[in-house]
C-alpha positions in Angstrom: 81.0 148.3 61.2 80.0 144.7 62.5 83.5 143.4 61.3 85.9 145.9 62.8 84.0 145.6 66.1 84.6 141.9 66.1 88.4 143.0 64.9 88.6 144.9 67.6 87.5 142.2 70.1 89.7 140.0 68.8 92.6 142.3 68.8 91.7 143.0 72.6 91.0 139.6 72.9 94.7 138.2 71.9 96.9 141.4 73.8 95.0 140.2 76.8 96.3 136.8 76.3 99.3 137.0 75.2 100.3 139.7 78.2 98.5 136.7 80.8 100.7 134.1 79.0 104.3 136.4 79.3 103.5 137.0 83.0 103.5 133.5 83.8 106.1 132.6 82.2 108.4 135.5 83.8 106.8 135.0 87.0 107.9 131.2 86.4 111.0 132.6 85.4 111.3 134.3 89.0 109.9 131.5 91.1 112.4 129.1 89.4 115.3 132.0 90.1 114.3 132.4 93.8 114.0 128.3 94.6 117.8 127.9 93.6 118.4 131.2 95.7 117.9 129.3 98.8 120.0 126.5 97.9 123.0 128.9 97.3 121.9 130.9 100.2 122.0 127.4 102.3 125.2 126.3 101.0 126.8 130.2 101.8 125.1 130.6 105.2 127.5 126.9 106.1 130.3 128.1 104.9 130.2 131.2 106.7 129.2 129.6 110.1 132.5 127.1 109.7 135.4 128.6 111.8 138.4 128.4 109.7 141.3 126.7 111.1 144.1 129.6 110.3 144.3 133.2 110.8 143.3 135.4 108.0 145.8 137.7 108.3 148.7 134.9 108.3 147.6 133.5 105.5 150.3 134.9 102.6 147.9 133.6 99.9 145.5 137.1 100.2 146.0 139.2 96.5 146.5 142.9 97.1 143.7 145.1 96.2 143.0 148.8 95.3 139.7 150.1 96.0 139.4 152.4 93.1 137.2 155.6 94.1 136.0 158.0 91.7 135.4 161.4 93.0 133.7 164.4 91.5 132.6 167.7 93.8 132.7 165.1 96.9 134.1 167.8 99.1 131.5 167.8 101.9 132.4 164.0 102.5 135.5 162.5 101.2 137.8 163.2 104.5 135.6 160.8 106.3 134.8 158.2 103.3 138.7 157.8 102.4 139.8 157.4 106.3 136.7 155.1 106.8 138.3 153.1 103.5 142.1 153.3 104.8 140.4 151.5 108.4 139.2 148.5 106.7 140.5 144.8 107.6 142.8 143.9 104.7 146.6 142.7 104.6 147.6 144.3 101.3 145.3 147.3 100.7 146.1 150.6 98.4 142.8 153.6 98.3 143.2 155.3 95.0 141.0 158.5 94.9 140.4 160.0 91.6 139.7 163.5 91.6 138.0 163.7 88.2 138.2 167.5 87.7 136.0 168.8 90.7 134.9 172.3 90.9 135.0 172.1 94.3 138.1 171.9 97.3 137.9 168.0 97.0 141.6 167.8 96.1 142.3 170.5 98.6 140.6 169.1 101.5 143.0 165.8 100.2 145.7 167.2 100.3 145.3 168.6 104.1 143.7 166.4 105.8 146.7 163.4 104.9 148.8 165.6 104.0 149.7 164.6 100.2 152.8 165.1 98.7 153.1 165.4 94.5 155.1 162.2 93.3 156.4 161.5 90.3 154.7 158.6 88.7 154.7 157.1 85.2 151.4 157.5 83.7 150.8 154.4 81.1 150.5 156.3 77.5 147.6 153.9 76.7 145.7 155.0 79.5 142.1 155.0 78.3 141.2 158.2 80.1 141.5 162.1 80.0 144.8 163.8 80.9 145.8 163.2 84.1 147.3 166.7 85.9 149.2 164.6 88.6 149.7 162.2 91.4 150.0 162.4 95.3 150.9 159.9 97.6 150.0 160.2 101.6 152.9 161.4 103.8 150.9 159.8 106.8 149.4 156.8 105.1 151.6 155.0 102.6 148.3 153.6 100.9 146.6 156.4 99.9 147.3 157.6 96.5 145.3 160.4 95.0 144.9 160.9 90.9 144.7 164.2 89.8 142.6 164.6 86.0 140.6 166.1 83.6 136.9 165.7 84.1 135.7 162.6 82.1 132.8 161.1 83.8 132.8 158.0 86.2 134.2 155.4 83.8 136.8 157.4 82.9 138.1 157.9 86.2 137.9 154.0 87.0 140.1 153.7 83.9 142.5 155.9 85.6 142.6 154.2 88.1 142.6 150.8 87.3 145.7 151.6 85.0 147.5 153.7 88.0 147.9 151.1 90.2 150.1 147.7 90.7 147.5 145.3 92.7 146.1 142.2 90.7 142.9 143.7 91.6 141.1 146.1 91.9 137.7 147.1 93.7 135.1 149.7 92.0 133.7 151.8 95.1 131.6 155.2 95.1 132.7 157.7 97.0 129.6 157.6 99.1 129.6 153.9 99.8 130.7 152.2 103.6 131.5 149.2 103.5 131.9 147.0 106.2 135.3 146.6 107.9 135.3 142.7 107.2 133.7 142.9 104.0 137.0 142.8 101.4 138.2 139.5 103.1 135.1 138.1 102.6 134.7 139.0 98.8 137.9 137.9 97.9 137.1 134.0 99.0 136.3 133.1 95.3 139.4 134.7 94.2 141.2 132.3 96.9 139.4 128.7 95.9 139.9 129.9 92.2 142.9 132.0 91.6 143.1 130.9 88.2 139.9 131.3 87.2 137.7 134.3 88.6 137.6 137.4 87.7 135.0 138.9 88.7 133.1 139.1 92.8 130.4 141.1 93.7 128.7 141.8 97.6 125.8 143.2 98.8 124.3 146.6 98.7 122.3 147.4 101.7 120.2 150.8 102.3 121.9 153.2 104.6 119.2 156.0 105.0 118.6 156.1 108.8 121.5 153.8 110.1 123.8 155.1 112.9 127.5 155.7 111.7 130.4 156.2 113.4 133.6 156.9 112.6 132.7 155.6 108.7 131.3 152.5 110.1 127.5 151.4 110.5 126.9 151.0 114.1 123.5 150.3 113.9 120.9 149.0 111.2 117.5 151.2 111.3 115.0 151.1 108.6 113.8 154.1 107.1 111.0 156.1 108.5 110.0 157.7 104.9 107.7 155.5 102.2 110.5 155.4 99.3 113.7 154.4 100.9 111.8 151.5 102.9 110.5 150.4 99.7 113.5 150.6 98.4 115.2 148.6 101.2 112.7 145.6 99.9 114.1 146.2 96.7 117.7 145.9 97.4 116.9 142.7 99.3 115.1 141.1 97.0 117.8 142.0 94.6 120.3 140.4 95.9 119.3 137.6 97.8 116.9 136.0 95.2 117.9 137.4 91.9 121.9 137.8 92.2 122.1 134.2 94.3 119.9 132.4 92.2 121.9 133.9 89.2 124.8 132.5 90.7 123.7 129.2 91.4 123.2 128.5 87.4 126.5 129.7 87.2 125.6 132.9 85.2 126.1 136.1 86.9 125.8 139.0 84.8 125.5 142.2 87.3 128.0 143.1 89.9 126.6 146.1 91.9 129.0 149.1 90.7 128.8 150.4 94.3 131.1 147.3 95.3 132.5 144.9 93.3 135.9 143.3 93.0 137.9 142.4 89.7 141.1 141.3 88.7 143.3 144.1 87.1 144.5 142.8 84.1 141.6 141.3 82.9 139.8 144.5 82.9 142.5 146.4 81.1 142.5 143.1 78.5 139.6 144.6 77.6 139.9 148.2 77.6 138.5 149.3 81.0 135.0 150.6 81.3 133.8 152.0 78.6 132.7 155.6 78.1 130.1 155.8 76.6 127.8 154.0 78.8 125.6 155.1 81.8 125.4 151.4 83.4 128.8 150.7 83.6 128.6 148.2 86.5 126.2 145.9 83.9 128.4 146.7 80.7 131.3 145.7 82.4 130.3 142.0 83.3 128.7 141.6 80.3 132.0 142.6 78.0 133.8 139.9 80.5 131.8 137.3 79.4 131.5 137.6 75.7 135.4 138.6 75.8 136.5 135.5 77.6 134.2 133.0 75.8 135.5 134.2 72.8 138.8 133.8 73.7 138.0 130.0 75.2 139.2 130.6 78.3 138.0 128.9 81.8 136.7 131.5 84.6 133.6 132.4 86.6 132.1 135.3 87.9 130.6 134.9 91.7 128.3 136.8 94.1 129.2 136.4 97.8 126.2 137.2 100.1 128.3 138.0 103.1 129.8 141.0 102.5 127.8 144.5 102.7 128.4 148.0 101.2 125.6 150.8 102.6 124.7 153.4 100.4 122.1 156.3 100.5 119.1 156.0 98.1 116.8 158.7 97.0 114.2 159.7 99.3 112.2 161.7 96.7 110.5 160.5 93.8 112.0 163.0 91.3 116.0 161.7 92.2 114.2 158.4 92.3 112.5 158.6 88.9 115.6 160.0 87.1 118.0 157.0 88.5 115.8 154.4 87.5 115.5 156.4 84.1 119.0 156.2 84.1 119.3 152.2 85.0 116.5 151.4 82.3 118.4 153.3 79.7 121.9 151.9 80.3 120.2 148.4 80.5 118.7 149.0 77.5 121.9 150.2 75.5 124.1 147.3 77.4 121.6 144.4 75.3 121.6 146.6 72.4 125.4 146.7 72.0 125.9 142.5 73.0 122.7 141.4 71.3 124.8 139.2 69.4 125.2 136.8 72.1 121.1 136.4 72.6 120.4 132.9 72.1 124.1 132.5 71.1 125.1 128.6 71.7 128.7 130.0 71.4 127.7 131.6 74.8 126.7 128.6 76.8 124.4 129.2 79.3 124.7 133.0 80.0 123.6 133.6 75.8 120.8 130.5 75.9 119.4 131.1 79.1 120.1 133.6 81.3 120.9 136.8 78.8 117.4 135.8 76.8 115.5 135.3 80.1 117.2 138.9 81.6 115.8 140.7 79.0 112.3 139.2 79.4 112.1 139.8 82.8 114.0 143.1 82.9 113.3 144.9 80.1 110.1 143.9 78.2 108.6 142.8 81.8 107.5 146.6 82.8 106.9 148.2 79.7 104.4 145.0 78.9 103.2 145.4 82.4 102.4 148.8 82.0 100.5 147.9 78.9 98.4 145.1 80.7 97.3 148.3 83.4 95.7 150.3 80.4 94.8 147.6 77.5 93.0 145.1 80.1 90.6 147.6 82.2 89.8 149.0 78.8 89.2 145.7 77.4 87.1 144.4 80.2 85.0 147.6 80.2 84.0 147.3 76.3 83.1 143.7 77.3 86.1 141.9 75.1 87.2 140.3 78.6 85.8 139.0 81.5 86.4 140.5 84.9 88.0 137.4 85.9 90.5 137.4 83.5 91.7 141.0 84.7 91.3 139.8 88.1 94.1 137.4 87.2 96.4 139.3 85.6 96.2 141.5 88.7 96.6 138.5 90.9 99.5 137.6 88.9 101.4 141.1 89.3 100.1 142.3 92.3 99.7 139.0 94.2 102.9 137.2 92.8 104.8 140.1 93.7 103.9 140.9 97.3 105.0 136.2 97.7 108.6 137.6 95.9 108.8 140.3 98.0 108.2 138.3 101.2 110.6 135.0 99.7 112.9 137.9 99.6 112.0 138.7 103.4 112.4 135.1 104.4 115.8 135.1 102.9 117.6 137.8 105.3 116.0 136.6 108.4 117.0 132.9 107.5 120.4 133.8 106.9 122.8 136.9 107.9 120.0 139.1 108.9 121.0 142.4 110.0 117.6 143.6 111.2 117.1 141.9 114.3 114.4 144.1 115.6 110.9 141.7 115.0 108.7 145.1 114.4 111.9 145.7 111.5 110.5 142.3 110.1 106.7 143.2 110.5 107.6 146.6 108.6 109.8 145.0 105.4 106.9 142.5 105.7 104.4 145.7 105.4 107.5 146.9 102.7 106.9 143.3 100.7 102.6 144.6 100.4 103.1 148.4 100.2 105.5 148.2 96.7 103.0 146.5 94.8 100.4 149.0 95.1 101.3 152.4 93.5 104.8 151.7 93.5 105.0 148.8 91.3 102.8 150.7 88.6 104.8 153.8 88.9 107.8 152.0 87.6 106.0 150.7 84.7 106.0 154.3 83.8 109.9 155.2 84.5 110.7 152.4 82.2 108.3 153.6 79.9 109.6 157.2 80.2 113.5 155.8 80.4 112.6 153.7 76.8 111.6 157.0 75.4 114.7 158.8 76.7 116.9 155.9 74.9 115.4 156.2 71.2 115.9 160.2 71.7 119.6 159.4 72.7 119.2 161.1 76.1 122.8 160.0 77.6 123.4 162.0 80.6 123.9 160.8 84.2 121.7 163.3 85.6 122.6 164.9 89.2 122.2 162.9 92.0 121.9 164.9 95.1 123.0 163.0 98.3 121.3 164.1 101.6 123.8 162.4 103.8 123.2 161.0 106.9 121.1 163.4 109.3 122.4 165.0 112.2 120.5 163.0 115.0 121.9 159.8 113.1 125.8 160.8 113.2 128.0 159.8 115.9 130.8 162.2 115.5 133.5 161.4 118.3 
């Protein structure tokens, strides 16, 4: 009895450390990742304040693009999503809607509203997607072109497409997304400075929920009233301007947001499209680009631009809320599963030595062993294997370490292009920063718990996401 007690203690003993050790090295990991965000931040916030010495639209250097939107049952709001698309500052800009097999009038409300015609247009035979019933070009806008198909999911639809038009590239955008009028001649910069080399761009994704639109623009940038989509909001932010910029400044990007982010064409079809049978196809995608490339030797990078903003609407319920992050968990999961062959890789340079290793860490072992340190170490304390202190820590070191992210994160927007201008908006995402890490924070340790679980039972759906749109006393209709 005596020796499986003290097996027990020592047991308890080593999970305690061990889970103490991997938190400070992740939370190293994040520090580290978050110092060289403000150093790219810096260096994007001067470039963006110098005045450049031509007209952007006279330049003759600017690549077309399509922005390639996949619709399915979008009825209730394409008409203002394509028109607030076909309105957007670009010289050479085609919108290609894909209806992929709605139940619903989507196509019909299309067709009426700008006035489609049927054209007959070659349809690649190695399209990678289901049959495509026809295509329709606007009578009133020459840009617009609508694809007509079989119902195939969202990756399928991108294929279609991606393959259906003729610009060298080609921007991924739900059907749901505004996206600032400015923002595609900001994104394309990279592909400007390095037309022979990127292929890949990706912008930011802000939180939508209680902003003012008008006419398919954001008028005005509120924060939102309810718990989830603020915390949310403190998410997105520290998403993008600590993880995705300090990403970028060890030149190894590997998530472009698949709400808004800019490719080129060909490179994409190199290498098949988007693949089907994946529920994260914004992270599979950028993966597959860099394995495919350094396999093939050649030169190119993949850039985040801070500048330019897409708004979308997030879940403001827990329920839509737990099954998208379900969803992401899963699809992340599967995405390292499928290129685990360049982990610790050499052949991969930095992306398979550092960043891919240090990704999966952080991202995917970081809440599941989080989750365990909430149940093993209160246990472990009360049967008197650890000391309260050592808990203390370890709560310190989630809890505590996470509110200073949250508020680098903070610092960030109001340092650089900050869109919430309002001080008491700073107070609250400041309030946001504290809130997350008490309730929230753990509750995520059990969606990736519960999204694990889903992935070894080979749970692959999407899962409906139901979109409240923006509310009546937050719509300008004019």
């Amino acid at each position: 009895m005596h020796s499986t007690t003290h097996l027990a203690v020592t047991v308890f003993g080593a999970i305690g450390l061990f889970i103490l050790a991997y938190y400070l090295v992740v939370n190293g990991y994040y520090l580290c990742l978050h110092i060289l965000a403000l150093f790219e931040l810096r260096d994007d916030v001067r470039e963006a304040n110098w005045d450049e010495p031509f007209r952007r639209f006279a330049s003759p250097f600017y690549p077309g693009i399509a922005l390639v939107v996949p619709a399915y049952n979008e009825a209730a709001t394409i008409e203002e999503s394509v028109q607030s698309m076909l309105s957007l500052n670009y010289p050479e800009l085609e919108v290609v809607v894909v209806n992929d097999g709605s139940t619903d009038e989507t196509l019909e409300r299309l067709i009426e509203r700008f006035e489609l015609e049927e054209i007959e247009a070659a349809v690649p035979f190695e399209v990678p997607s289901e049959e495509i019933h026809g295509t329709y070009r606007s009578t009133r806008y020459e840009e617009l072109l609508v694809v007509d198909k079989a119902n195939g999911g969202k990756s399928d639809a991108l294929n279609a497409g991606i393959w259906l038009t003729e610009m060298a590239l080609f921007c991924a955008v739900d059907s749901d997304t505004i996206i600032d009028r400015d923002a595609l001649l900001q994104i394309v910069k990279p592909f400007l400075k390095r037309p022979g080399t990127t292929v890949a761009t990706g912008g930011v994704i802000r939180v939508a929920n209680e902003c003012i639109v008008k006419d398919g623009l954001v008028k005005e940038v509120k924060l939102p009233k309810t718990g989830l989509p603020g915390l949310q909001v403190m998410e997105y932010l520290r998403a993008f301007y600590s993880g995705r910029l300090g990403l970028n400044r060890l030149k190894g990007l590997i998530l472009i947001s698949g709400a808004f982010g800019l490719f080129r064409t060909d490179v994409v079809r190199e290498i098949g499209g988007y693949r089907h049978d994946t529920i994260t196809e914004d992270f599979d995608i950028i993966v597959r680009l860099h394995r495919y490339l350094t396999d093939e030797g050649r030169e190119y990078t993949v850039d985040f631009v801070p500048e330019p903003v897409a708004w979308t609407e997030v879940p403001s319920n827990r329920r839509m809320l737990g099954r998208q992050r379900r969803r992401w968990f899963r699809g992340m999961v599967e995405t390292v599963v499928t290129n685990r062959g360049m982990l610790f890789n050499p052949s991969y340079g930095r992306v398979g030595t550092v960043i891919l290793p240090f990704f999966v860490a952080a991202e995917v072992f970081g809440p599941l062993i989080e989750g365990l340190g909430y149940i093993i170490l209160p246990l472990a304390w009360y049967f008197g294997v650890l000391s309260i202190e050592f808990v203390i820590v370890f709560f310190l070191l989630t809890t505590g370490f996470g509110i200073f992210l949250s508020w680098f994160g903070v610092f960030s927007e109001v340092w650089s292009f900050n869109r919430y201008e309002d001080p008491r908006q700073i107070g609250r995402l400041l309030w946001y920063g504290v809130l997350e890490n008490f309730g929230y924070r753990q509750w995520k340790t059990i969606v990736a718990w519960q999204g694990l679980i889903e992935y070894f039972r080979g749970v692959d759906s999407w899962g409906v996401m139901e979109r409240g749109g923006f509310s009546v006393e937050n719509r300008e209709d004019s």
